[in-house]
C-alpha positions in Angstrom: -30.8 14.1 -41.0 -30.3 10.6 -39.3 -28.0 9.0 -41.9 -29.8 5.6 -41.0 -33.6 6.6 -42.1 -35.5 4.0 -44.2 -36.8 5.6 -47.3 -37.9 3.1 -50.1 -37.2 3.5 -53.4 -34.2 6.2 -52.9 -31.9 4.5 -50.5 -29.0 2.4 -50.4 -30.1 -1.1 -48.3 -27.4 -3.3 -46.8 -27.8 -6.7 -48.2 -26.4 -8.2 -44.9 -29.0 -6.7 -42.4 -31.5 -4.8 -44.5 -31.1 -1.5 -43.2 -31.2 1.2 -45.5 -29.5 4.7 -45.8 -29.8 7.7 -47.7 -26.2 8.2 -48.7 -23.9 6.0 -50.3 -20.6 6.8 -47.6 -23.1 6.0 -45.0 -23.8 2.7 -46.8 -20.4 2.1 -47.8 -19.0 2.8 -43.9 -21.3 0.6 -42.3 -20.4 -2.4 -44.6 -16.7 -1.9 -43.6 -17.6 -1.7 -39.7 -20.6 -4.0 -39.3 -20.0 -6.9 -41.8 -16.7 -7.0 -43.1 -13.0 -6.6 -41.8 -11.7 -4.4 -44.1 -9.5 -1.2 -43.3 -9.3 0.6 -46.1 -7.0 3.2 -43.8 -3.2 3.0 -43.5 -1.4 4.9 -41.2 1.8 6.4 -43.1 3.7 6.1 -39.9 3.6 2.3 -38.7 1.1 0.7 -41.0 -1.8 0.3 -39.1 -5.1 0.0 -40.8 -8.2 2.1 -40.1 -11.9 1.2 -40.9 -12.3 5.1 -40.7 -10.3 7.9 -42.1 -10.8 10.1 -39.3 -9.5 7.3 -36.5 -6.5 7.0 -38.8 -5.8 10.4 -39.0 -6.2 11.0 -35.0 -3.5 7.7 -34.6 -1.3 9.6 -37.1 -1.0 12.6 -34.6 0.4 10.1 -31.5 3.6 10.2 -34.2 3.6 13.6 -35.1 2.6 14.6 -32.2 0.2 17.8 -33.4 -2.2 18.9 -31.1 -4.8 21.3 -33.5 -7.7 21.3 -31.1 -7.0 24.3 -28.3 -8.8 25.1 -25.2 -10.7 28.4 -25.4 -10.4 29.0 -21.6 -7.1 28.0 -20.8 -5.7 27.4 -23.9 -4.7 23.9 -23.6 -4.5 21.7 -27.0 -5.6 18.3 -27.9 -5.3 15.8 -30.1 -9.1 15.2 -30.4 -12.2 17.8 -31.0 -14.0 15.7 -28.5 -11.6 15.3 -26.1 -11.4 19.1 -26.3 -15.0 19.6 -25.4 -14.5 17.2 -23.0 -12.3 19.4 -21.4 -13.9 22.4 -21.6 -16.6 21.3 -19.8 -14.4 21.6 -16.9 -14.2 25.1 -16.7 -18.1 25.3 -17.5 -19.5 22.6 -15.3 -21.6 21.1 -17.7 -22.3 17.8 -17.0 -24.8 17.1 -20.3 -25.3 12.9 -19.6 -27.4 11.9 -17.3 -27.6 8.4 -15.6 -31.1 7.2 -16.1 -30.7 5.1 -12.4 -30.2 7.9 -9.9 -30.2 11.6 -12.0 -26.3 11.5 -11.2 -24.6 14.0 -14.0 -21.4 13.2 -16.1 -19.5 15.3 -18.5 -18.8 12.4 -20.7 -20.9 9.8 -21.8 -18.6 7.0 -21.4 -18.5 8.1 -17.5 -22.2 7.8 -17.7 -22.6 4.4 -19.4 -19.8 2.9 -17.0 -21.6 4.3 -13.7 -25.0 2.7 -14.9 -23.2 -0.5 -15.2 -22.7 -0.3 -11.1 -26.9 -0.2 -10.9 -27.1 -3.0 -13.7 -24.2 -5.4 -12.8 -23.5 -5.8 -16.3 -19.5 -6.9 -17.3 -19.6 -6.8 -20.8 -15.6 -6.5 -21.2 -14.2 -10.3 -21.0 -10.8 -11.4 -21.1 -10.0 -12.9 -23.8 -7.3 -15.2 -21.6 -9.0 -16.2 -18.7 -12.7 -14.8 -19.5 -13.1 -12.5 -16.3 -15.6 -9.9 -17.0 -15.2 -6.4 -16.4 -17.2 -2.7 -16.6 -14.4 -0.9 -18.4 -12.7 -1.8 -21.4 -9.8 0.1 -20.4 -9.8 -2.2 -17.2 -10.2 -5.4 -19.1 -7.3 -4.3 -21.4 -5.2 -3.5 -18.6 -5.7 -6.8 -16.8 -5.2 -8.5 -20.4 -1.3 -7.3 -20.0 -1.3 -9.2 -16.5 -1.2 -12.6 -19.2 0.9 -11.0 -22.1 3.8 -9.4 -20.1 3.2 -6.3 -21.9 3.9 -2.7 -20.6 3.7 0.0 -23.3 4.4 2.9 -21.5 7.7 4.3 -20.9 9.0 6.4 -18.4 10.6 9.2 -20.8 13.1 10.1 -17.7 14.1 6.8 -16.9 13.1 4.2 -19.6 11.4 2.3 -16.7 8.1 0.5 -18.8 4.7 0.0 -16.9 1.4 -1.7 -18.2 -0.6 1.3 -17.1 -0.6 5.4 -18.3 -1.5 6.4 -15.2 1.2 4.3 -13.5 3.5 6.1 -16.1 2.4 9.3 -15.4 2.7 8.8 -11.3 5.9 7.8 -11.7 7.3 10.7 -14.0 6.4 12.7 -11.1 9.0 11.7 -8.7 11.4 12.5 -11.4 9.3 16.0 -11.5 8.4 16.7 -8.3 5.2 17.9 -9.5 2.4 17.7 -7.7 -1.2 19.0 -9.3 -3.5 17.6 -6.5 -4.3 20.0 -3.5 -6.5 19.4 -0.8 -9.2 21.7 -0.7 -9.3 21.9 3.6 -5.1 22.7 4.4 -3.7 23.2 0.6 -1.0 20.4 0.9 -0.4 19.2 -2.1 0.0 15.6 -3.9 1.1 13.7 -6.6 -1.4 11.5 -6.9 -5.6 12.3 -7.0 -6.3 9.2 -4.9 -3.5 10.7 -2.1 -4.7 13.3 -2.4 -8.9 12.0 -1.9 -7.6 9.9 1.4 -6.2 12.7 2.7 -8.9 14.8 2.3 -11.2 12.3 4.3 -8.6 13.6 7.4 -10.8 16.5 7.3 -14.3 15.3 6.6 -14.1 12.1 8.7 -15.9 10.4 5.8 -15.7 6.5 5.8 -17.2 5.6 2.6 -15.7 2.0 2.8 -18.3 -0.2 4.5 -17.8 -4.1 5.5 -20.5 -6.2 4.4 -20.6 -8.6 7.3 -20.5 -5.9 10.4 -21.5 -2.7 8.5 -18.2 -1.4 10.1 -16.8 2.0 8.0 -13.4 2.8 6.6 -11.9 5.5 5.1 -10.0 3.7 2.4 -10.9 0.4 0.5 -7.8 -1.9 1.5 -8.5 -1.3 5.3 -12.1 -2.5 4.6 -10.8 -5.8 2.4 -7.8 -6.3 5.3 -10.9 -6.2 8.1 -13.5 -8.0 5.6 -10.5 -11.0 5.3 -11.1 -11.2 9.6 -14.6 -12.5 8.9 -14.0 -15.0 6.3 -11.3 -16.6 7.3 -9.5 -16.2 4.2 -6.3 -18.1 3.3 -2.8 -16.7 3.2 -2.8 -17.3 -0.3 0.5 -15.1 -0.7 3.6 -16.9 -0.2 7.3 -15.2 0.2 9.5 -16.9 -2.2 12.4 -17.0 0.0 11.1 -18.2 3.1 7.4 -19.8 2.5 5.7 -17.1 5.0 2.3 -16.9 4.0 0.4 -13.6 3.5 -3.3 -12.3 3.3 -2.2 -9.6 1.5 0.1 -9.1 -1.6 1.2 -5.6 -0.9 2.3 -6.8 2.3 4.0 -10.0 0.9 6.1 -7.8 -1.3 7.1 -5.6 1.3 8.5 -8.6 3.2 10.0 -10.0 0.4 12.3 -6.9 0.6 13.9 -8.2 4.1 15.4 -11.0 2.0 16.4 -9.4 -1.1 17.7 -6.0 1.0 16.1 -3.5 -1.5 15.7 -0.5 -0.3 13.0 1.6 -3.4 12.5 4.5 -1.5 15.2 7.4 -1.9 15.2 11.0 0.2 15.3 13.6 -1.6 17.5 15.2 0.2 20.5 13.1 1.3 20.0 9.8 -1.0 19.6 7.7 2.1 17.2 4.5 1.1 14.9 2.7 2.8 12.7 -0.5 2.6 9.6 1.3 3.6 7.9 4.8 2.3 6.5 5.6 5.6 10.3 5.4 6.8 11.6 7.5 4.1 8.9 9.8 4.7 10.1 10.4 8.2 13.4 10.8 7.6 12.7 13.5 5.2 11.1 15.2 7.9 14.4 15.7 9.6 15.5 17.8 7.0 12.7 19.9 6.4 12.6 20.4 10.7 9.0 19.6 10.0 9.6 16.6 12.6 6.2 15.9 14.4 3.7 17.6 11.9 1.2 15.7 14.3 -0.7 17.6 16.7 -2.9 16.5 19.3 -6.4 18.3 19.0 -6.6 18.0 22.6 -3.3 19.1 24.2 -1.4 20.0 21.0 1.2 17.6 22.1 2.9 17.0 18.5 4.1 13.6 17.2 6.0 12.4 14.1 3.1 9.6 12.8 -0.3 10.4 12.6 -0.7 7.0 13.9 0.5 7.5 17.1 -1.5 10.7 17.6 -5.0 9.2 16.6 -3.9 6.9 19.5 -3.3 9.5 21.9 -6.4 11.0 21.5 -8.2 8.0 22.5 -6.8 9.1 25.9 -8.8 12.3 26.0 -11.9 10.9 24.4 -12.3 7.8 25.7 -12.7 6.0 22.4 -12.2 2.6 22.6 -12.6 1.0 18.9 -10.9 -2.5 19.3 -13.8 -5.1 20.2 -13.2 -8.4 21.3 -15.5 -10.9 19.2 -15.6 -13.7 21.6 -17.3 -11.3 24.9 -17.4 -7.5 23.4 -14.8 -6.0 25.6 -13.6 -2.8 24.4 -9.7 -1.5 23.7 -7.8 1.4 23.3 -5.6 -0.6 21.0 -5.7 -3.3 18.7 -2.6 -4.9 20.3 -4.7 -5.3 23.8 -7.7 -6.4 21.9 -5.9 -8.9 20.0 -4.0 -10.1 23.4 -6.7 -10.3 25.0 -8.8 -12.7 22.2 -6.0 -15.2 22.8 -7.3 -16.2 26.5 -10.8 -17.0 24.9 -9.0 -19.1 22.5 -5.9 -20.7 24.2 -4.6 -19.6 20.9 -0.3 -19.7 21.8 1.4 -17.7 19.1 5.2 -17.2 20.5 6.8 -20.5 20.9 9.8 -20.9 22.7 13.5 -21.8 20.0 15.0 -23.8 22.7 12.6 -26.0 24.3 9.3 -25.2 22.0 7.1 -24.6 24.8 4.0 -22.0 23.6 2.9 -18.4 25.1 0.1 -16.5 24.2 2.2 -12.9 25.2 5.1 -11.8 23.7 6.6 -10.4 27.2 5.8 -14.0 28.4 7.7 -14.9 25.5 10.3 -12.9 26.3 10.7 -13.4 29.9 11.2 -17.5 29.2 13.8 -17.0 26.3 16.2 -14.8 29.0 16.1 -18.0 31.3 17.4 -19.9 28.4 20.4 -17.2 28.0 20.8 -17.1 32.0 21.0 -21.4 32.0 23.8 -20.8 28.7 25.7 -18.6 30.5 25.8 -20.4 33.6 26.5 -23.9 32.1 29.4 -21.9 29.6 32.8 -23.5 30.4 35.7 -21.7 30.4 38.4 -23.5 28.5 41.4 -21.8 29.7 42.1 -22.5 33.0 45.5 -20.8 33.5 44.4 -17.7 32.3 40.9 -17.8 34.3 43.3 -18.4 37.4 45.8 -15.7 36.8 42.5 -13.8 36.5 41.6 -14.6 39.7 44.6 -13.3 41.3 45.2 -9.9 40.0 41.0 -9.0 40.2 39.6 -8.2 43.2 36.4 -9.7 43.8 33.3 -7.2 44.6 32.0 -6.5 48.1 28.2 -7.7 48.1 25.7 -4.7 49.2 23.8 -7.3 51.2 26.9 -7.7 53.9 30.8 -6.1 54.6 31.6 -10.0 53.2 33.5 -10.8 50.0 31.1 -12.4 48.0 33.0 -13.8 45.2 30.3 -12.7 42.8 31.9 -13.3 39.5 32.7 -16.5 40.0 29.9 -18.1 41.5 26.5 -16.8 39.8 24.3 -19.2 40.0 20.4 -19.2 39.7 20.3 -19.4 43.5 22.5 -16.5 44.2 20.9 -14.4 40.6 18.3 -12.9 42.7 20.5 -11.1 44.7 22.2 -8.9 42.0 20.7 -5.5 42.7 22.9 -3.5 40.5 23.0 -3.9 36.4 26.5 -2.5 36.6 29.8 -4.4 35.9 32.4 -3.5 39.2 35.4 -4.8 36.8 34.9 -1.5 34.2 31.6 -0.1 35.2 29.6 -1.0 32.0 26.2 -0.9 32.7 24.0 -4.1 31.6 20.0 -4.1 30.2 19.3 -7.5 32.1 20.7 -9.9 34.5 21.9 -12.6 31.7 23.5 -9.5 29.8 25.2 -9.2 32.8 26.4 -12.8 33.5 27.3 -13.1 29.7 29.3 -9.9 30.0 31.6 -11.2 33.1 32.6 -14.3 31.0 33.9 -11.9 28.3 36.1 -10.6 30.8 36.7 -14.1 31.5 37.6 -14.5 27.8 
């Protein structure tokens, strides 16, 4: 019987909205939750107050703890009845709510309601700080804690706190180890569903990430945002705190932030070693587990030890070039070459020279100028003992030049006239071989020394 049917004459009608009901505890409960604050509930624990005895009692258990509601498939036990059936329903696969947009099915209704709310638009959960709307009231609640500071959920390993379960819960598991999330193509296993999701898109090639100016695809959302940000424009609006580098990006301004501060948050597992970076940990970890270059080319099955540098090796067998220049559509294997070559449309000079501030637009440009500066250093270096450089000069003997049977007094006369005709890298005093011609002129003045 619906509790809130009109029936004249034998019904209890609210005097605040006129709606009647047939029993009084129906009347009597919607007075407390529709018109009036009162909580008439108290829970014996911490002294919260309930409009409803049941919601009081189910907050009681979160002390105590008791679970009464059990699984009848895998025995699992709950809190709540309906969380329960909830969960039942995955072992049945019945998905009972259906969104009235599109005929997609939902086992709960609350995952119903929210997905409509992506056909409607509608943000009806609004921050009671700043105002910004949201679909999910656990989102807008979360995002509340950005304002307050607040993180209610404790690590029970490590006491570390966090303003999100789910953070909580992802975290516990590198005290664990466990990892519930397997991919359904190669079995590996994760600790997290959405690690576990990307990596599954490996194996189906799905890009479900789409950029709304070039309709280009991505496999996971931050690579679309990151490309999106290449259209707009958009400002470095993240700013390292130690040096004033701006970022696009906060994730990576945090990450450079760790250059400065020398933390090091990633751990193996296996020797302790730390490391700034995940991906660098990861790696590492490899060289225990002799699992080294898990990267194998479906071409050649030449192995590598990123999946990075694979995908870019098999450009050379496919021919795929997916860099594209926006100013005349040239295609590149890499985005390096594409992004080199953008600069000559641009005159755009990134590297600019520490000594004399002159600008390049390539790094081994770049490069090439800053080891002229070292050779000019090295040449114009005086030596400030004269005695010693003499004495020197007596007990060494100079080299013999490969261009002639000629002493060529080498050491002590390198100039830029007589550098080009250095053919050998290799010191004749204690045969230490040199990685440029500057390295070489710098380290005959330490013998000098």
């Amino acid at each position: 019987m619906n509790m809130a049917t009109k029936i004249p004459g034998k019904a209890y009608e609210c005097k605040h909205c006129g709606q009647f009901f047939n029993l009084l505890a129906a009347y009597k409960k919607h007075e407390r939750t529709a018109h009036t604050a009162v909580k008439p509930y108290t829970c014996k624990y911490c002294k919260k107050c309930f409009s409803h005895s049941t919601h009081c009692e189910q907050h009681e258990r979160t002390h105590t703890e008791e679970k009464p509601f059990t699984c009848k498939y895998c025995k699992k036990c709950f809190r709540q009845s309906s969380t329960c059936t909830e969960h039942e329903r995955i072992h049945t696969g019945e998905r009972p709510y259906s969104c009235k947009h599109c005929n997609k099915c939902f086992r709960q209704l609350a995952g119903c309601r929210r997905h409509e709310r992506i056909h409607t638009g509608e943000k009806v959960y609004a921050c009671k700080y700043c105002k910004k709307c949201f679909s999910r009231s656990e989102t807008c609640k979360e995002h509340e804690r950005i304002h307050t500071g607040e993180k209610p959920f404790t690590c029970k390993y490590c006491k570390k706190c966090f303003s999100r379960s789910s953070a909580c819960k992802e975290h516990e598991r590198t005290h664990t180890g466990e990892k519930p999330y397997t991919c359904k193509y190669c079995k590996k296993c994760f600790s997290r569903l959405g690690s576990c999701k990307k990596h599954e898109r490996i194996h189906t090639g799905e890009k479900p990430y789409t950029c709304k100016y070039c309709k280009k695809s991505f496999n996971q959302s931050s690579s679309c945002k990151q490309h999106e940000q290449s259209h707009t424009a958009a400002t470095k609006s993240y700013t390292c705190k130690y040096c004033e580098k701006c970022f696009s990006l906060l994730g990576t301004c945090k990450v450079h932030e760790r250059i400065h501060t020398g933390e090091k948050p990633f751990t193996c597992k296996y020797c302790k070693q730390c490391f700034r970076y995940s991906s660098s940990c990861k790696e590492h970890e490899r060289t225990h587990t002799g699992d080294w270059k898990p990267y194998a080319c479906k071409h050649c099955n030449k192995c590598f030890s990123r999946l990075g540098n694979c995908k870019k090796h098999e450009r050379i067998h496919t021919g795929e070039k997916p860099y594209i220049c926006k100013y005349c559509k040239k295609s590149f294997l890499r985005s390096s070459h594409c992004k080199q070559h953008e600069r000559t449309h641009t005159a755009v000079k990134s590297y600019t020279c520490k000594h004399c501030e002159k600008c390049f637009k390539m790094l081994s440009s770049y490069k090439r100028h800053e080891e002229k500066h070292a050779i000019e250093s090295s040449l114009k270096q005086k030596h400030h003992d004269h005695d010693h450089c003499s004495e020197l000069r007596g007990n060494l003997q100079e080299p013999i030049s490969t261009h002639s049977n000629k002493k060529s007094g080498m050491l002590f006369s390198l100039s830029e006239e007589n550098l080009s005709q250095v053919e050998s890298l290799t010191c004749w005093i204690c045969q230490e071989e040199c990685i440029s011609k500057a390295g070489l002129i710098q380290h005959y003045n330490d013998h000098m020394r």
